[in-house]
N, CA, C and O of each residue as an XYZ file, in Angstrom:
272
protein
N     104.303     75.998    105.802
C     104.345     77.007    104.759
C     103.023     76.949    103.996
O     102.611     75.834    103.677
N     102.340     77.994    103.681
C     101.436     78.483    103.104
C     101.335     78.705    101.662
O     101.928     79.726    101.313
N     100.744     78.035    100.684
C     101.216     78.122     99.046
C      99.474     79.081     98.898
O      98.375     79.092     99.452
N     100.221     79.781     97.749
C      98.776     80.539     97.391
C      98.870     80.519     96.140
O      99.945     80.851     95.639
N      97.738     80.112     95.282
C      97.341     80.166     94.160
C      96.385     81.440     92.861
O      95.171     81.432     92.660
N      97.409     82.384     92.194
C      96.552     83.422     91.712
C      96.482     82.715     90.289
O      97.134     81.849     89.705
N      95.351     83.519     90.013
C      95.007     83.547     88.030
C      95.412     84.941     87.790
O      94.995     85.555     86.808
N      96.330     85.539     88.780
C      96.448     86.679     87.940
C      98.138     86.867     88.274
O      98.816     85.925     88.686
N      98.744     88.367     88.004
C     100.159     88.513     87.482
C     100.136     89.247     88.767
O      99.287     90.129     88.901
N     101.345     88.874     90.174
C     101.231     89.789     90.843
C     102.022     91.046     91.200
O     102.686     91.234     90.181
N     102.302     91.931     91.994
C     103.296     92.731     91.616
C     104.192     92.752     92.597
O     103.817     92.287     93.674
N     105.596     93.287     92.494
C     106.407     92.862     92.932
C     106.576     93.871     94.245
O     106.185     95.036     94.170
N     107.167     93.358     95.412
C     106.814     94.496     96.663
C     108.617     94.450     97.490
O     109.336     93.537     97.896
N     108.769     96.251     97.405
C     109.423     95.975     97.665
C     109.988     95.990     99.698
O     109.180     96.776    100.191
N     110.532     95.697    100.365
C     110.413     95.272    101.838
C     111.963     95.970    102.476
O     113.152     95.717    102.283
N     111.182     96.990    103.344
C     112.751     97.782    104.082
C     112.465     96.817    105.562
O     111.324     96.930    106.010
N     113.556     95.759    106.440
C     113.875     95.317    107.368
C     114.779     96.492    108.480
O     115.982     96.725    108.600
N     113.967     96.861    108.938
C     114.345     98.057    110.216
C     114.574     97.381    111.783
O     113.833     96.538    112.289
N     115.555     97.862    112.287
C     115.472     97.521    113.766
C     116.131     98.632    114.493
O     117.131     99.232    114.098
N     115.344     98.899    115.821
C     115.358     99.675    116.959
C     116.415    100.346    117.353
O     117.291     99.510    117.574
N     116.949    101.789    117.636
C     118.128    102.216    118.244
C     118.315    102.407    118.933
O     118.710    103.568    119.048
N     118.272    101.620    120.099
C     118.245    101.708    121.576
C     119.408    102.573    122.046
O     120.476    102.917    121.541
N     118.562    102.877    123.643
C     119.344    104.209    124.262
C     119.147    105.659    123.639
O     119.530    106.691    124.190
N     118.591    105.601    122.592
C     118.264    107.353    122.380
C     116.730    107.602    123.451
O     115.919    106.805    123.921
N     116.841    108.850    123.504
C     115.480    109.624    124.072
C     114.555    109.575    123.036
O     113.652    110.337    123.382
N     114.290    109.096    121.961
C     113.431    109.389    121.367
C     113.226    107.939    120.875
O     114.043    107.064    121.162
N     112.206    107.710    120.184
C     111.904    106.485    118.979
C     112.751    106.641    117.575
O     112.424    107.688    117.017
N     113.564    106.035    116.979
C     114.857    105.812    115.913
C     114.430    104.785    115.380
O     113.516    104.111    115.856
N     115.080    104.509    114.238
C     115.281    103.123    113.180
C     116.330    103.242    112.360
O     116.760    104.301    111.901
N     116.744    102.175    112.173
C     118.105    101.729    111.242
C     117.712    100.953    110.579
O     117.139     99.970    111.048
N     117.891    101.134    109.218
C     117.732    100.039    107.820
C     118.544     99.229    108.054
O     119.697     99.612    108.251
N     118.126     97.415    108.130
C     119.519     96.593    108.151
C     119.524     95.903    106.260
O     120.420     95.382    105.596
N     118.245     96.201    105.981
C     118.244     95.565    104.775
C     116.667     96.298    103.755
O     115.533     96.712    103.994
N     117.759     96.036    102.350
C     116.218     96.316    101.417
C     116.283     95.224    100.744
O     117.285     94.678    100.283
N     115.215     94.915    100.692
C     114.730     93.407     99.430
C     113.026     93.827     98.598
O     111.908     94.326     98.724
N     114.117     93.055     97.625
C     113.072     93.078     96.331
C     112.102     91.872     96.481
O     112.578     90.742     96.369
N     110.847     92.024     96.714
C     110.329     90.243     96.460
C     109.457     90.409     94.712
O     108.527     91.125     94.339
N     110.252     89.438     94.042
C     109.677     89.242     92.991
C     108.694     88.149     92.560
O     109.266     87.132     92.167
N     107.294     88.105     92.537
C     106.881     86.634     92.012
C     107.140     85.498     90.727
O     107.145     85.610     89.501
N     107.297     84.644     91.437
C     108.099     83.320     90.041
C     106.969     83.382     89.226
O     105.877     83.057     89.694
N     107.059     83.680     88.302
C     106.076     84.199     86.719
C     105.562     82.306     86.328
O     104.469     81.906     85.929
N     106.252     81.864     86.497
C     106.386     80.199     85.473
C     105.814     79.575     86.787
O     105.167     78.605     86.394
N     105.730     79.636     88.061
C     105.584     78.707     89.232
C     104.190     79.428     89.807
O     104.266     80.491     90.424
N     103.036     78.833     89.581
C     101.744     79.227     90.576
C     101.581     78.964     92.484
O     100.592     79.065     93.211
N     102.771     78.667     92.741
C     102.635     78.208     93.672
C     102.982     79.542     94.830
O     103.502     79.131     95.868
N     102.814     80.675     94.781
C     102.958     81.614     95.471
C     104.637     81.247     95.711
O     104.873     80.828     96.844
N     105.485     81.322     95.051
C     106.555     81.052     94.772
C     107.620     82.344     95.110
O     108.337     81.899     94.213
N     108.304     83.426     95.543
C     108.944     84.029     95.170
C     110.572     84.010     95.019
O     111.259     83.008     95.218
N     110.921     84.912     94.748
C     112.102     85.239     94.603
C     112.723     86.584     95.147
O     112.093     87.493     94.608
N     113.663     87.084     95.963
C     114.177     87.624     96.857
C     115.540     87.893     96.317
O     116.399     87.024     96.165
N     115.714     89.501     95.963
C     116.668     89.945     95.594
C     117.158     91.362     96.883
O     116.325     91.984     97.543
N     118.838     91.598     96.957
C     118.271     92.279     98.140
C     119.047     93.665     97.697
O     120.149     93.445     97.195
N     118.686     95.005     97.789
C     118.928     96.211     97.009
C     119.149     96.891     97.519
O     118.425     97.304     98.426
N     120.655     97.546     97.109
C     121.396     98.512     97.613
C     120.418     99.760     97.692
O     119.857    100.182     96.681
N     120.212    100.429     99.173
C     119.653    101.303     98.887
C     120.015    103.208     98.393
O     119.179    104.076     98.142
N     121.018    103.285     98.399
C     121.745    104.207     97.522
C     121.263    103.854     96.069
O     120.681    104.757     95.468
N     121.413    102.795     95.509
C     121.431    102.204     93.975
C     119.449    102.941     93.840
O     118.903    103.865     93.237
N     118.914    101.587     95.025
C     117.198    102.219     94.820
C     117.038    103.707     94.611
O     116.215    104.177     93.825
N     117.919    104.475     95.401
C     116.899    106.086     95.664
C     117.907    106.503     94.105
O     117.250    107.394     93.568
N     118.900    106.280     93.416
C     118.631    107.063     92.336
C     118.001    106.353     91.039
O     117.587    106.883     90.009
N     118.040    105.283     91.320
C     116.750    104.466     89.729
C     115.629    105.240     90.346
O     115.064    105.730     89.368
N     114.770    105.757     91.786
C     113.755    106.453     92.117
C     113.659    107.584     91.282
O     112.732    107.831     90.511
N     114.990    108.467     91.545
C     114.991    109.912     90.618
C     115.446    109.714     89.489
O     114.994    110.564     88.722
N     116.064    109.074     89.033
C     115.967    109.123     87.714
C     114.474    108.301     86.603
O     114.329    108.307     85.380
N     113.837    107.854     87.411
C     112.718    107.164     87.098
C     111.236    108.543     87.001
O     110.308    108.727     86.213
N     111.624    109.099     88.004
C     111.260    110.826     88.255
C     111.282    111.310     87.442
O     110.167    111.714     87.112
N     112.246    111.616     86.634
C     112.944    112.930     85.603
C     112.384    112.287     84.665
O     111.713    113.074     83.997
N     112.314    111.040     84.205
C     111.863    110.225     82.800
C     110.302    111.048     82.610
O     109.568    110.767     81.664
């Protein structure tokens, strides 16, 4: 494992986990997961934290984040 060290605040990213739908004629994807990676604020050690987000819940904090 790889530790990384910032002097600065980093931002938080968020990560869609997709896999393949085999047997169609075409190229497909299926969401199996959304995760939040948050960096540990108090821990320099390239530290995170991993929350994992309904994505119904994400797309309306999106639009309502919109309308604001």
């Amino acid at each position: 494992m790889i530790f990384l060290n910032y002097d600065f605040l980093q931002p938080a990213r968020l990560v869609a986990d997709e896999e393949e739908i085999l047997g169609l004629s075409f190229l497909a994807f299926r969401r199996i997961a959304t995760m939040l990676h948050v960096p540990a604020i108090s821990i320099t050690s390239g530290i995170n934290q991993v929350f994992r987000i309904d994505p119904i819940a994400l797309a309306a904090a999106l639009e309502a984040d919109a309308q604001a």
